[in-house]
C-alpha distance (Angstrom), angle and dihedral (degrees) to the residues before:
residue distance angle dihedral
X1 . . .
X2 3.63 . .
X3 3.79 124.8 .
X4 3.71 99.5 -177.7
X5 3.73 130.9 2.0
X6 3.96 145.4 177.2
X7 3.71 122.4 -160.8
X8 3.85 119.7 -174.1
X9 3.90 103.7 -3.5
X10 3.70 110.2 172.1
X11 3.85 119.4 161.6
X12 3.98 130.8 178.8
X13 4.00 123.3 -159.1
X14 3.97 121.3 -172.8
X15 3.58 107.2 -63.3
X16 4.24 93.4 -12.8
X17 4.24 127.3 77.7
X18 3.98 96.0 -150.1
X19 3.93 95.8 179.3
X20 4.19 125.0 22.1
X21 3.87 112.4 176.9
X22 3.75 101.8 -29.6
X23 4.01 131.1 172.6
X24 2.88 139.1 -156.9
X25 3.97 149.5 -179.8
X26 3.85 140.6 -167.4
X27 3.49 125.3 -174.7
X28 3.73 125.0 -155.2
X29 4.08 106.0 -107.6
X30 3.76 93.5 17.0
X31 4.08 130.1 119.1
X32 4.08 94.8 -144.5
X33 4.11 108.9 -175.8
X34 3.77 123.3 -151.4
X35 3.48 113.6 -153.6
X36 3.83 130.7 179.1
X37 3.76 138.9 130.6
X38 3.50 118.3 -84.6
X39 4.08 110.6 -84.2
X40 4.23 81.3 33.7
X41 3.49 100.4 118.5
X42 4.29 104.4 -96.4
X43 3.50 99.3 118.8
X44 3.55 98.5 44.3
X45 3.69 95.9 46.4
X46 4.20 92.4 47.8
X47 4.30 86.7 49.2
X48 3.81 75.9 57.9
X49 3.28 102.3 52.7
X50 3.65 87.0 41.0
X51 3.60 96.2 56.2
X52 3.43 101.8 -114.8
X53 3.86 99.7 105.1
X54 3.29 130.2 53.2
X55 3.44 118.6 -139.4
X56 4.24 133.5 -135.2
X57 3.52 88.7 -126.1
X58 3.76 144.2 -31.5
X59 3.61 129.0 76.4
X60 4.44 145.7 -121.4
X61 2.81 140.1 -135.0
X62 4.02 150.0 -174.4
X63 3.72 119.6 -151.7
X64 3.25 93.4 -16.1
X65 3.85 89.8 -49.5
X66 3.91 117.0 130.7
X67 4.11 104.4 -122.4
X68 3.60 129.9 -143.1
X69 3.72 122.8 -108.9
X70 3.92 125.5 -150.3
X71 3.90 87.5 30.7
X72 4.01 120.8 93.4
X73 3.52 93.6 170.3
X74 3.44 95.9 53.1
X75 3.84 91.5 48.2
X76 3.75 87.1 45.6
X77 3.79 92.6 58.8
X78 3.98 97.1 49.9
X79 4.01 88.3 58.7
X80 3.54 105.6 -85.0
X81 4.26 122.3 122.1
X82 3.88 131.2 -176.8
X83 4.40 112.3 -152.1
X84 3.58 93.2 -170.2
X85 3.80 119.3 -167.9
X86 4.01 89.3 -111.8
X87 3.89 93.7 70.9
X88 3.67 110.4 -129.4
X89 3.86 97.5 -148.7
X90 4.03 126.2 132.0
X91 4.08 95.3 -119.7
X92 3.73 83.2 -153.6
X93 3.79 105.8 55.2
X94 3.89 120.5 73.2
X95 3.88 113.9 -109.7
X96 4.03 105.2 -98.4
X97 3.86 79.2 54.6
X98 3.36 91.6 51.6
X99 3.75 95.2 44.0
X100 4.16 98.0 51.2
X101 4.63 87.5 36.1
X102 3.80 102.4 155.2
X103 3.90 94.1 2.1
X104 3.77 97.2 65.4
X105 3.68 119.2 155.4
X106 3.64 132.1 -117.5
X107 4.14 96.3 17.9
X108 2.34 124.5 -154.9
X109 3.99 97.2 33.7
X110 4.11 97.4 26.8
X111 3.51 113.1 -139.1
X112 3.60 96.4 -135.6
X113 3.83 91.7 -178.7
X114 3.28 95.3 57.1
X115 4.24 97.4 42.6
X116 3.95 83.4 50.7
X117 3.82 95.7 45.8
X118 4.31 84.9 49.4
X119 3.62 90.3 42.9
X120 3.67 95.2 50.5
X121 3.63 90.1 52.3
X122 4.13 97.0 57.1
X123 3.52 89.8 36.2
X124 4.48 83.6 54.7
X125 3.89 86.4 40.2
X126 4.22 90.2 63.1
X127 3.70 86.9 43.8
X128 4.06 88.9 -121.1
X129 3.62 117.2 156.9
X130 4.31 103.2 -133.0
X131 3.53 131.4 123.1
X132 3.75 106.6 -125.2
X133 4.32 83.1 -132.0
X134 3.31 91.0 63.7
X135 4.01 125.4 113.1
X136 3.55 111.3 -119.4
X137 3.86 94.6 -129.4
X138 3.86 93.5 62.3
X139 3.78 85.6 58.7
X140 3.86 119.6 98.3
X141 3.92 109.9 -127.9
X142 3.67 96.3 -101.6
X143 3.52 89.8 62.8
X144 3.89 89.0 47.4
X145 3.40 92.6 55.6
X146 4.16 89.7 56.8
X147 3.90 88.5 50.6
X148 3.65 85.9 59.2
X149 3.57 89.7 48.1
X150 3.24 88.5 42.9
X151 3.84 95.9 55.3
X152 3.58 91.9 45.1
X153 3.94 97.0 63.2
X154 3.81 87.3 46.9
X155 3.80 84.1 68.6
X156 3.93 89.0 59.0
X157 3.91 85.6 -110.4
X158 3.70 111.6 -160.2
X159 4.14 89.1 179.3
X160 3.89 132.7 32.8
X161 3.55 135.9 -166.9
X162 3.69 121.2 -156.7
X163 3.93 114.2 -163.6
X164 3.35 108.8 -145.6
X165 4.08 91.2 -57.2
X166 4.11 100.5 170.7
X167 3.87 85.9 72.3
X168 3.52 99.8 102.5
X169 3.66 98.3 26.7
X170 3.29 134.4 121.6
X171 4.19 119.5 -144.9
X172 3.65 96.4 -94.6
X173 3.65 93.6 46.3
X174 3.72 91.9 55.3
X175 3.23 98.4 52.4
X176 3.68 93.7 48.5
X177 3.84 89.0 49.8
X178 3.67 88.6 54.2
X179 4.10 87.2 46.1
X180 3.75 75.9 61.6
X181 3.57 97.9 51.6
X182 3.49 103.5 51.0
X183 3.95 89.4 54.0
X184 3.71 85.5 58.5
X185 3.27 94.2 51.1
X186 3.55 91.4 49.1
X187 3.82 95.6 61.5
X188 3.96 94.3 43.6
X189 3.14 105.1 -89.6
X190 4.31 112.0 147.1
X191 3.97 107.8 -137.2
X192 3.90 121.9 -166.0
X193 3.57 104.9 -159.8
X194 4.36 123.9 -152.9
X195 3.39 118.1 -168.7
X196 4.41 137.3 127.0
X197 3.80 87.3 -144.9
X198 3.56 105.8 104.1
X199 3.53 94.1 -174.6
X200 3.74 88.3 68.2
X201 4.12 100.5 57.1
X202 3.58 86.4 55.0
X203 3.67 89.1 46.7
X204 3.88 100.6 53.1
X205 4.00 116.5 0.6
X206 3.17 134.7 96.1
X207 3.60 106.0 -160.8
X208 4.13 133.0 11.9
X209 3.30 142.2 -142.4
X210 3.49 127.5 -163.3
X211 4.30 125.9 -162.7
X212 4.14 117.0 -173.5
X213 4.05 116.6 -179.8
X214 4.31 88.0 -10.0
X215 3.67 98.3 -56.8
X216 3.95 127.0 110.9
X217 4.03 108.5 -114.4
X218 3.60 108.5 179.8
X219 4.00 135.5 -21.3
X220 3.62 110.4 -158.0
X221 3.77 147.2 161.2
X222 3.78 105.9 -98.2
X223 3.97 92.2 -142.8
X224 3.92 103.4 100.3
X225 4.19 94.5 16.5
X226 3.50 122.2 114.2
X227 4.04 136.9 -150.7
X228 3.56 87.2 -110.7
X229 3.97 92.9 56.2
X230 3.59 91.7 48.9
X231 3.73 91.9 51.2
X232 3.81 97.3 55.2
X233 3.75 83.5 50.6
X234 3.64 104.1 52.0
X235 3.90 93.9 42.7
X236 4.10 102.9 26.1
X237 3.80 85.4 -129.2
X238 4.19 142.9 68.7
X239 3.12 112.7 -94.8
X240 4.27 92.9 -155.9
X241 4.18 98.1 -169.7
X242 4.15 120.0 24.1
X243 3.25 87.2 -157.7
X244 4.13 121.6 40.8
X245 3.90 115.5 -132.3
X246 3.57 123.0 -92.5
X247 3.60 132.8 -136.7
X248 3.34 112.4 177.5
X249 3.71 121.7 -170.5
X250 4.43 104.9 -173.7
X251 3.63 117.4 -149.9
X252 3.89 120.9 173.2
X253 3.47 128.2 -21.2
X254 3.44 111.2 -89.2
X255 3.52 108.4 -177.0
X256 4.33 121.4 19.0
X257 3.48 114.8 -174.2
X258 4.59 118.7 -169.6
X259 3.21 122.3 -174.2
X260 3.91 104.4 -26.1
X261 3.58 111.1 -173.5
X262 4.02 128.3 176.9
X263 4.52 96.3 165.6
X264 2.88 132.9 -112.3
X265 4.19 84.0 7.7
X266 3.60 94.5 71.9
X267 3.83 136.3 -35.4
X268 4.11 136.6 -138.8
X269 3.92 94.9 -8.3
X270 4.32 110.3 176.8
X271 4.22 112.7 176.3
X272 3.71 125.3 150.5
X273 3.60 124.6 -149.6
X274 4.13 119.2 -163.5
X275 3.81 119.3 -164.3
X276 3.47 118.4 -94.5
X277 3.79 95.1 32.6
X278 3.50 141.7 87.9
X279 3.62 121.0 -131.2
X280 4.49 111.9 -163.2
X281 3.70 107.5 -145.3
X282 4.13 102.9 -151.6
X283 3.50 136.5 -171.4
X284 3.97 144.4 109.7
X285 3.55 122.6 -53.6
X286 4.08 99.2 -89.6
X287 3.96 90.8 33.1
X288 3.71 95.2 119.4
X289 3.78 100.6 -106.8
X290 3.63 97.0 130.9
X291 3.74 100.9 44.4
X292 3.96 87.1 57.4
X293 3.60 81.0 55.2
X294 3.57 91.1 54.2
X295 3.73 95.7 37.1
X296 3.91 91.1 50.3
X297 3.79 88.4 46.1
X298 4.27 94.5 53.7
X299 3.70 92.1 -119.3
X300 3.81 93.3 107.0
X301 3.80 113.0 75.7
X302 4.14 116.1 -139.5
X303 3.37 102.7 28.9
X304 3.79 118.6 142.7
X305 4.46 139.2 173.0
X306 3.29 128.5 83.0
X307 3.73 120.8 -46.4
X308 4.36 119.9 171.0
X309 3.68 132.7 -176.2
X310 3.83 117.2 -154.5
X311 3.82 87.8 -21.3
X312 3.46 97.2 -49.5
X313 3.98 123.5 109.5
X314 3.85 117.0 -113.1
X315 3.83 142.9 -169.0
X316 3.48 112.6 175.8
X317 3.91 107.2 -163.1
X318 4.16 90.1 -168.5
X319 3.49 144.7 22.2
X320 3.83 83.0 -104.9
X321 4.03 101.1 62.6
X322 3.97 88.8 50.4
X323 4.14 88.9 53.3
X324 4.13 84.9 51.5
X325 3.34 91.4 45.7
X326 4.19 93.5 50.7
X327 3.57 101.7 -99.7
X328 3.77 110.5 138.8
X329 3.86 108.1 -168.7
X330 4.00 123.6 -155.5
X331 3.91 110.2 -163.7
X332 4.06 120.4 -147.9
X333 3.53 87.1 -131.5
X334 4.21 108.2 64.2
X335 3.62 100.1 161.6
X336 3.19 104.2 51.8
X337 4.24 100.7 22.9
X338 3.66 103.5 21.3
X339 3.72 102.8 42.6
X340 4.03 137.3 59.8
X341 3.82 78.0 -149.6
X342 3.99 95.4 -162.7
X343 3.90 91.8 45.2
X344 3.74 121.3 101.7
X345 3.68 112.5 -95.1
X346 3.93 98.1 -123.7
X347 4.35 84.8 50.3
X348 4.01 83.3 54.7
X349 3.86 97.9 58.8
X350 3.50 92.1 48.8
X351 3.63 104.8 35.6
X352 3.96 84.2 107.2
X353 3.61 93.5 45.8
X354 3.47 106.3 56.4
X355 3.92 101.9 98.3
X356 3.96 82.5 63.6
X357 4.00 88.3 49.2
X358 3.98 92.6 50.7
X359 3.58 129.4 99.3
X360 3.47 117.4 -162.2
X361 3.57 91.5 -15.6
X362 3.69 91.2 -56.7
X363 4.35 122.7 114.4
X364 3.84 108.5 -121.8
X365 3.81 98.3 -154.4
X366 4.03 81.9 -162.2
X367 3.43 97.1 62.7
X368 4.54 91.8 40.5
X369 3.56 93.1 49.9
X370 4.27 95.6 59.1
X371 3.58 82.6 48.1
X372 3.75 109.6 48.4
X373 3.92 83.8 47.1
X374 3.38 102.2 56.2
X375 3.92 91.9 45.8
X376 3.61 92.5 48.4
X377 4.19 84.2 49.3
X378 3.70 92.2 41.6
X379 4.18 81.1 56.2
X380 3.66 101.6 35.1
X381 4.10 89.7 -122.2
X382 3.43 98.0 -178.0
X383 4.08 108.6 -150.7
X384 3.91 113.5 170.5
X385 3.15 98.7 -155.1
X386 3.81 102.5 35.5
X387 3.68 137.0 -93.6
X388 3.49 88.8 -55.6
X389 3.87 94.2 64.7
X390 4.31 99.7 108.7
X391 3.98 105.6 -108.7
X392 3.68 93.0 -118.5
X393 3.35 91.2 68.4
X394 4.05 97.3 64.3
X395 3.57 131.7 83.5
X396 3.52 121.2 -81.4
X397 4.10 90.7 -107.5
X398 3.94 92.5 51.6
X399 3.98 81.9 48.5
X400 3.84 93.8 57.1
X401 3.58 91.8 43.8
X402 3.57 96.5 43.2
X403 4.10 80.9 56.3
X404 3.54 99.2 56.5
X405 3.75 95.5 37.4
X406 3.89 84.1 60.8
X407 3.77 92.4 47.7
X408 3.84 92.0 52.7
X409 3.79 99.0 57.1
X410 3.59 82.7 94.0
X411 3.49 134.2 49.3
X412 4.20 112.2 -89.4
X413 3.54 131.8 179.1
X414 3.77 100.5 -173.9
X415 3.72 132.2 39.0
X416 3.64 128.2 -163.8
X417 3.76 116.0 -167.9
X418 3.93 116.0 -179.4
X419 4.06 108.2 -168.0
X420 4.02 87.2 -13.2
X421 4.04 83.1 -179.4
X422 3.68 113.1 35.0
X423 3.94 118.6 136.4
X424 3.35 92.1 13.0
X425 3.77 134.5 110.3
X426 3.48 144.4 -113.7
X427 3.45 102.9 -92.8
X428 4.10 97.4 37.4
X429 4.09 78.5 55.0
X430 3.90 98.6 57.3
X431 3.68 81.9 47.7
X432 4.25 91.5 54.6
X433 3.64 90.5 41.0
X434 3.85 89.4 55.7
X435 4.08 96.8 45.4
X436 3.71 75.5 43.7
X437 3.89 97.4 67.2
X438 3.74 97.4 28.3
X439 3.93 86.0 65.1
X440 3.63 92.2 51.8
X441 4.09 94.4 46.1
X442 3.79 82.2 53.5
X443 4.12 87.5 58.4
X444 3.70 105.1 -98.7
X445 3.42 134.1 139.5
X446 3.67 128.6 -123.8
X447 3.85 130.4 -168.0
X448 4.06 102.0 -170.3
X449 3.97 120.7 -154.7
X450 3.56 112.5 -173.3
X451 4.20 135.2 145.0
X452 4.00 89.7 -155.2
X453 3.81 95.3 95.4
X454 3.75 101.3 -170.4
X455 4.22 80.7 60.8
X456 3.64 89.3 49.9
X457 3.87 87.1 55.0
X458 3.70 94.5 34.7
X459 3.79 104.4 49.8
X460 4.30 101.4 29.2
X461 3.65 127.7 98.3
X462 4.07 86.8 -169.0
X463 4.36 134.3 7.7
X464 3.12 127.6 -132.9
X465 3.86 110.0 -176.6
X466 3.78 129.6 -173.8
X467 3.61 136.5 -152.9
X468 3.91 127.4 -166.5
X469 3.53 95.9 -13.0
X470 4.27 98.0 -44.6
X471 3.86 143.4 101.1
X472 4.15 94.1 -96.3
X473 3.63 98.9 -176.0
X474 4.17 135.9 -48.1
X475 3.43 120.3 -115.5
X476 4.12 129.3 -151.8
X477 3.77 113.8 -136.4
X478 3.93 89.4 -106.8
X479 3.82 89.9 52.2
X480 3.62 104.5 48.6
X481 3.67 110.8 89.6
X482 3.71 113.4 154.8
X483 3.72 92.7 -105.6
X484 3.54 95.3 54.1
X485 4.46 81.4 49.7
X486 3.54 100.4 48.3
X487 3.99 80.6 49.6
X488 3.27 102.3 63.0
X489 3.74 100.2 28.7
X490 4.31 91.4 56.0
X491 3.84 92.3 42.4
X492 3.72 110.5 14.5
């Protein structure tokens, strides 16, 4: 029996066809995956099903029920609700008011008692730990994501659609989102599950279905599939080695950091990087990795110790004096920190170049547009519709590399990268992980933050993990098995 289906969906944007002829199939009580590189087709195809694209031509339907299209609200009222992986919470309001927005009881005098004492109830039902009183700001995004939820089965939802939630997560919080899940599943609900983690669909769907260039591949059980399969599906083509070999050939050290401290952020934190290798920095989510990065990168205030780039000391009072200096700074947050989102993608690499592109004072768009091409060549930055196409609108790999080809307009010396690959797939990966070692072969450094451990062991020459805010241990390449990781990052 089908819950919720799409026959047919094809949809064209300027210069890009997102969706040709796709189907699709929910059944009630069922995890179902949708898998596809990024640019594949998912997100279009689940703003479909949301109602908040229309398509070209083919239809949906719930039940058996034909559903509108160009109406969320409508779609949200018959039992179907989008968690995308932009929350959609008011930061302001508390969670129960968050959880009943625009179907809020007793209006036009709100019976707030009785919204909390519902609230409290769904939020108890999902097993999440939040007071229903509680702003939504001062919650972490784990417990966000359950508000959502949350909200979603106070609309009687018979279907839900979670946008690549496991993002942000750390381990524990996954599997306590997928604790969630199954309970779902257990009373009925249908669950289309987004996410580049394969490890997860084998983990908690049922079935899959896989998109490559806007087409439907395959949809198939996930008992008796295997990563490999799913690979060759999502990017038509073996990928032989996840992660590329390295050959790392240290020179100098390039950056030496003693006893950086920035309380209560982290405390006493030593790591050398050499050029032409790349150093992982590991830990828990909440160890401190990324405020080093910020620290390092002068765009965390108060900061003190001893901090040295090619042998010579440094104290970079701004973002700006570690760029001069050859820093180039990758933030684990693109969309929203990286990115001018609605900006053309050529403007975006050389948004930090223009001084050099000036004459007089005065942009020469003749002399930016040569340059934002080659970079975006040099990079392989893949924009359908040409450099004009606004950056938001490309895939999270063509993002990242769109990022570093930006940083690399000018001389650097040092890269930081904190979760160079997250939210993107397999493929856009292999291509990170090669960009990855060409940079090094060329001489530069690279300090590496990333919460995907197997990357940390697959892509690191040495590991430096951190525990509670401090320099646990360092690892050689040979040493670092993720046993000896998980040790040192869980007990320091």
């Amino acid at each position: 029996m089908s819950l919720l289906s799409a026959a047919g969906l094809s949809k064209s944007f300027p210069g890009v066809r997102a969706l040709e002829g796709v189907d699709f199939e929910l059944r009630p009580g069922e995890v179902h995956a949708l898998l596809g590189e990024n640019g594949a087709g998912k997100s279009t195809l689940i703003k479909i099903l949301g109602g908040a694209v229309v398509p070209d031509a083919g239809e949906t339907r719930l039940e058996g029920h034909p559903l509108p299209f160009g109406d969320p609200l409508a779609v949200r009222r018959v039992g179907i609700n989008v968690v995308y992986q932009e929350l959609t919470l008011v930061p302001e309001l508390t969670a129960a008011e968050n959880i009943f927005l625009g179907r809020e009881q007793g209006r036009p005098l709100l019976r707030r008692r009785d919204m909390a004492r519902a609230a409290q109830a769904l939020l108890d039902g999902l097993g999440a730990r939040v007071a229903p009183g509680v702003p939504v700001r001062a919650l972490s995004v784990a417990q966000q994501q359950l508000v959502e939820i949350a909200r979603a089965l106070a609309n009687e939802s018979k279907a839900i659609i979670l946008d690549e939630p496991s993002a942000t997560l750390s381990d524990p919080e996954v599997e306590r989102l997928f604790t969630v899940m199954r309970g779902l599943r257990a009373r009925g609900l249908g669950i289309v599950y987004i996410s580049h983690r394969l490890e997860e669909i084998f983990a908690v769907a049922d079935r899959v279905t896989v998109l490559r260039d806007g087409r439907t591949v395959a949809t198939s059980p996930v008992a008796g599939l295997d990563r490999a399969q799913l690979i060759r599906w999502m990017v038509g083509r073996e990928l032989t080695e996840e992660f590329p070999p390295r050959a790392p050939a240290p020179g100098d050290a390039v950056l030496e950091v003693r006893g950086l401290s920035c309380p209560p952020r982290f405390s006493d934190v030593s790591l050398t990087v050499r050029r032409g290798e790349i150093v992982g920095l590991a830990g828990l989510v909440g160890a401190g990795r990324t405020s080093v990065a910020l620290a390092l990168f002068g765009a965390l205030p108060g900061a003190r110790g001893e901090v040295r780039l090619d042998g010579r000391p440094v104290r970079f009072g701004s973002p700006a004096d570690a760029i001069d200096a050859g820093m180039g700074y990758v933030t684990e947050d693109r969309r929203r920190r990286g990115l001018f989102r609605m900006l053309g993608s050529g403007a975006n690499i050389t948004i930090s170049y223009l001084r050099s592109l000036a004459r007089l004072g005065i942009l020469s768009p003749g002399r930016e547009r040569p340059v934002a091409a080659a970079a975006a060549k040099e990079f392989d930055v893949r924009a359908p519709a040409g450099l004009g196409q606004p950056a938001g609108t490309l895939s999270g790999g063509n993002q990242q590399k769109l990022l570093l080809a930006r940083l690399l307009l000018r001389p650097r010396r040092l890269l930081v990268l904190d979760e160079p690959t997250r939210g993107i797939d397999v493929g856009a990966k292999a291509e990170i992980y090669a960009l990855m070692n060409r940079l090094t072969a060329q001489g530069l450094g690279i300090l590496m933050i990333s919460s995907e451990l197997p990357e940390v062991l697959g892509m690191s020459d040495r590991v430096v993990v951190m525990h509670e805010g401090r320099t646990a241990g360092e690892l050689s390449r040979a040493q670092a098995t993720p046993e000896r990781v998980m040790e040192l990052a869980t007990a320091g």
